[in-house]
Structure formats: structure tokens, C-alpha cells
N, C-alpha and C positions, 0 to 999 in steps of 0.2 A: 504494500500500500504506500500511497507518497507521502514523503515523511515531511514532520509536523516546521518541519524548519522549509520557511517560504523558498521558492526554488523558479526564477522568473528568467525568461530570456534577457537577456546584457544586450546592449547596443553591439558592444564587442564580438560577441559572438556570434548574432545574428550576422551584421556585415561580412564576418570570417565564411558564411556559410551561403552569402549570395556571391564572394567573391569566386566559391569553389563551381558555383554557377555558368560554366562558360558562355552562356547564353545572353551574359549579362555583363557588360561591362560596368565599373564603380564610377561612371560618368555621367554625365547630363544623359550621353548615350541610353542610360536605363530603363531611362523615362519612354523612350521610343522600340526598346527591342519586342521583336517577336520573333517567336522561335516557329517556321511552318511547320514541322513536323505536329506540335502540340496544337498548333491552328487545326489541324485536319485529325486530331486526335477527336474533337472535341465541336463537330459540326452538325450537331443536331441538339434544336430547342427542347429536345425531353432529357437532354443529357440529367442526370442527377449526382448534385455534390456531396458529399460529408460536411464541405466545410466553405462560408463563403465569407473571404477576407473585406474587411472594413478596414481603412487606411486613408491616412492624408496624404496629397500630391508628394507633399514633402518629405517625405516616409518613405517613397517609391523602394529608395535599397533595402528598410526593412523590412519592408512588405514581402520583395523577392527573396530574402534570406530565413522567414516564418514560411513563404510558399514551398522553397524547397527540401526546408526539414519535413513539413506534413507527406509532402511527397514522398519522402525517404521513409517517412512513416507508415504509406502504403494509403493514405489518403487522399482524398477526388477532392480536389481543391478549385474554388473557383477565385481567378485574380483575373481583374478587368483588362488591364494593362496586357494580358493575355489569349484572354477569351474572345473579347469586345474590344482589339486594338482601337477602331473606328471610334470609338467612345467620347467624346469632348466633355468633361468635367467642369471647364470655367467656361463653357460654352452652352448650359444646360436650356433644351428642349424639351419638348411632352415627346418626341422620341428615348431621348437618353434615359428619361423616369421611369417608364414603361418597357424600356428594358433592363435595367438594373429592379424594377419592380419583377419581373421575371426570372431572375437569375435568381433572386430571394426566396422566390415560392420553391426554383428547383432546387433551395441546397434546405440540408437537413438545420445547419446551422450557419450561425456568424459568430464569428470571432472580430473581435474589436480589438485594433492593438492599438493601445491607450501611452502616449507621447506624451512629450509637452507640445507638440505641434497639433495632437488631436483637437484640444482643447479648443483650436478656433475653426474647425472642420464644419461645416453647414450638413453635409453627406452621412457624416456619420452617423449623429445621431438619428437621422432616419431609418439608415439601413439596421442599425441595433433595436430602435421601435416597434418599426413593420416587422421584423421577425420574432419578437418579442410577444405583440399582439398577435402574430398569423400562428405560430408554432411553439413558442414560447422556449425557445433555445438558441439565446442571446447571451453570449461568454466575454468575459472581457479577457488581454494578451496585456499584461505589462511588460513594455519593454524598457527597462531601466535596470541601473546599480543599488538601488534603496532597495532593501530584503525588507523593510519598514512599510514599502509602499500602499498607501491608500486609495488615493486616485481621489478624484475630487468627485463632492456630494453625489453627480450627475451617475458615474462608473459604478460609486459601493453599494448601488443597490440591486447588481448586477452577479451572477456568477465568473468566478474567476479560471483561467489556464495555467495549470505548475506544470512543464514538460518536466518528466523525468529524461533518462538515458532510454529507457525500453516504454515506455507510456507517457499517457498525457492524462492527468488527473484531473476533475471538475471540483473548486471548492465554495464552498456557499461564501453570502459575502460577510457573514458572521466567523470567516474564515475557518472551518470546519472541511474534512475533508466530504463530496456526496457522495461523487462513482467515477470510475476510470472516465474516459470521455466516451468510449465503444458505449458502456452502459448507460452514461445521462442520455448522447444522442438518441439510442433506440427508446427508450424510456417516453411513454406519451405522458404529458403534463393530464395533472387533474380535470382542471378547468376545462383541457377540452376532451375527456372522455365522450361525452355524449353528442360531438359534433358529429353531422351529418356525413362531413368529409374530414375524411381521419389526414394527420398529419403524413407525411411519405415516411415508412419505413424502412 
């Protein structure tokens, strides 16, 4: 089980693990790569994720360095920047909503990886909301050096991400440990047992 000493991705590390990324260089270039192979992996709208990354423009290298541990972790990972290159963020349209509205419905969860650059994101807290309200499997990612961290009011009422080496543990935000993440994801919420349309399992 993961143990009671907080265990949170580093800046450090994450970067170490988009740099092992050949796909991706540590430049403005980031921001712009896509890999076609993973383009054509990944060409149909029923595709279904484990997991759908929430991040600030700013973030982009951390974003690809959480993306490709899950990956290594054997998890269907959705990153825009990859999926959705076409995508304009500071450019936002009822196209761009309504597809990032969809890419929500298809993943099981989100993962929020909680910055100091989060903090002024317009995106994110939607996409942490809407899947909050639709499925109710809305996780927060601290990636910081504070084992102390709390995250501001908005985050700690949020479940939290502790990557182990072998797993990724879910912890309540009373900081308690719930369930590995395999079990919170399959796990249907209370609230919606008696919905008409069950959550995707």
C-alpha cells in the first residue's frame, strides 16, 4: 500500500522523464511536437482513456513528462497537444469546447497537475468540474518539492495522485490513503449508482 509519507512528482523528475521522450524536445519546440505514429494510434472518437491530463500552456514539459510515465505505466492517456494537435487554446471557439467536452466524456478520469502556473488557468478548472459532475473522478497531480503541499482552497477538496515506483495510489483530501488508482477509477461513485447511463467502465 502507499506509504503514509507524501510521495508527489518533483519538477525534476518529471522534466528528466519528458527529456527521455524523444518525441519531444525541452524547447518552445514542445509546445508544437507531434508524434504521427501516436496521431494514427489514436483516430477514432470512441477511442476510451484511463486518464485525461488537465495542464497549463505553461506546463507543456510537465505535462509530456506525467504523459509519458502513465504511459510506461501501461495507461490510455489523453494529452491534447497530442491527440487534438489542431486545438487553439488562446484561440477558444464552441468548436474547441465541444471537443475537449468530448475527450472528457471519453476518459475515465482527469488528472489535474496542480502548478503555480495552474493557479491562473481559465481550462482547468472546467475540465476538473465537468468531470467531477459527469463521473465524479476528478484527481488532483502535485507537481512540486513541498512533501507539505496543500494546494490552494480550490484543489483540497479534490482527491489526490502519490505515484509510487510500481502504482499510482488515490488519496482522499483529508489525506488518507482510498484505493490504488486501477480500483478508484473502476469504482462507480454513489451518487451516480442509479443513473440511467452508467459511467464507462
Amino acid at each position: 500500500m502507499g506509504s503514509d509519507m507524501p510521495r508527489f512528482y518533483t519538477p525534476v523528475q518529471v522534466r528528466e522523464i519528458a527529456l527521455s521522450n524523444r518525441r519531444f524536445a525541452v524547447t518552445a519546440n514542445a509546445k508544437q511536437a507531434l508524434d504521427e505514429s501516436v496521431k494514427t494510434r489514436f483516430p477514432s472518437d470512441y477511442q476510451t482513456f484511463d486518464i485525461f491530463l488537465s495542464y497549463r500552456n505553461a506546463d507543456i514539459e510537465l505535462a509530456v513528462g506525467i504523459h509519458t510515465d502513465l504511459l510506461r505505466r501501461g495507461y490510455e492517456v489523453y494529452l491534447d497537444r497530442i491527440m487534438d494537435p489542431h486545438l487553439n487554446r488562446t484561440n477558444v471557439t464552441a468548436a474547441t469546447a465541444e471537443q475537449i467536452r468530448k475527450r472528457l466524456m471519453q476518459s475515465k478520469s482527469v488528472f489535474y497537475i496542480a502548478t503555480d502556473n495552474a493557479e491562473g488557468s481559465n481550462w482547468m478548472p472546467w475540465e476538473l468540474g465537468f468531470e467531477d459532475g459527469y463521473r465524479g473522478k476528478s484527481a488532483i497531480v502535485p507537481v512540486t518539492n513541498d512533501w507539505n503541499f496543500t494546494g490552494t482552497e480550490f484543489v483540497r477538496v479534490y482527491s489526490r495522485v502519490q505515484p509510487d515506483p510500481d502504482k499510482l495510489w488515490i488519496y482522499t483530501p483529508d489525506n488518507r490513503v482510498d484505493a490504488s488508482f486501477d480500483t478508484w477509477r473502476d469504482r462507480v461513485p454513489e451518487r451516480q449508482c442509479g443513473m440511467p447511463k452508467c459511467p464507462i467502465k
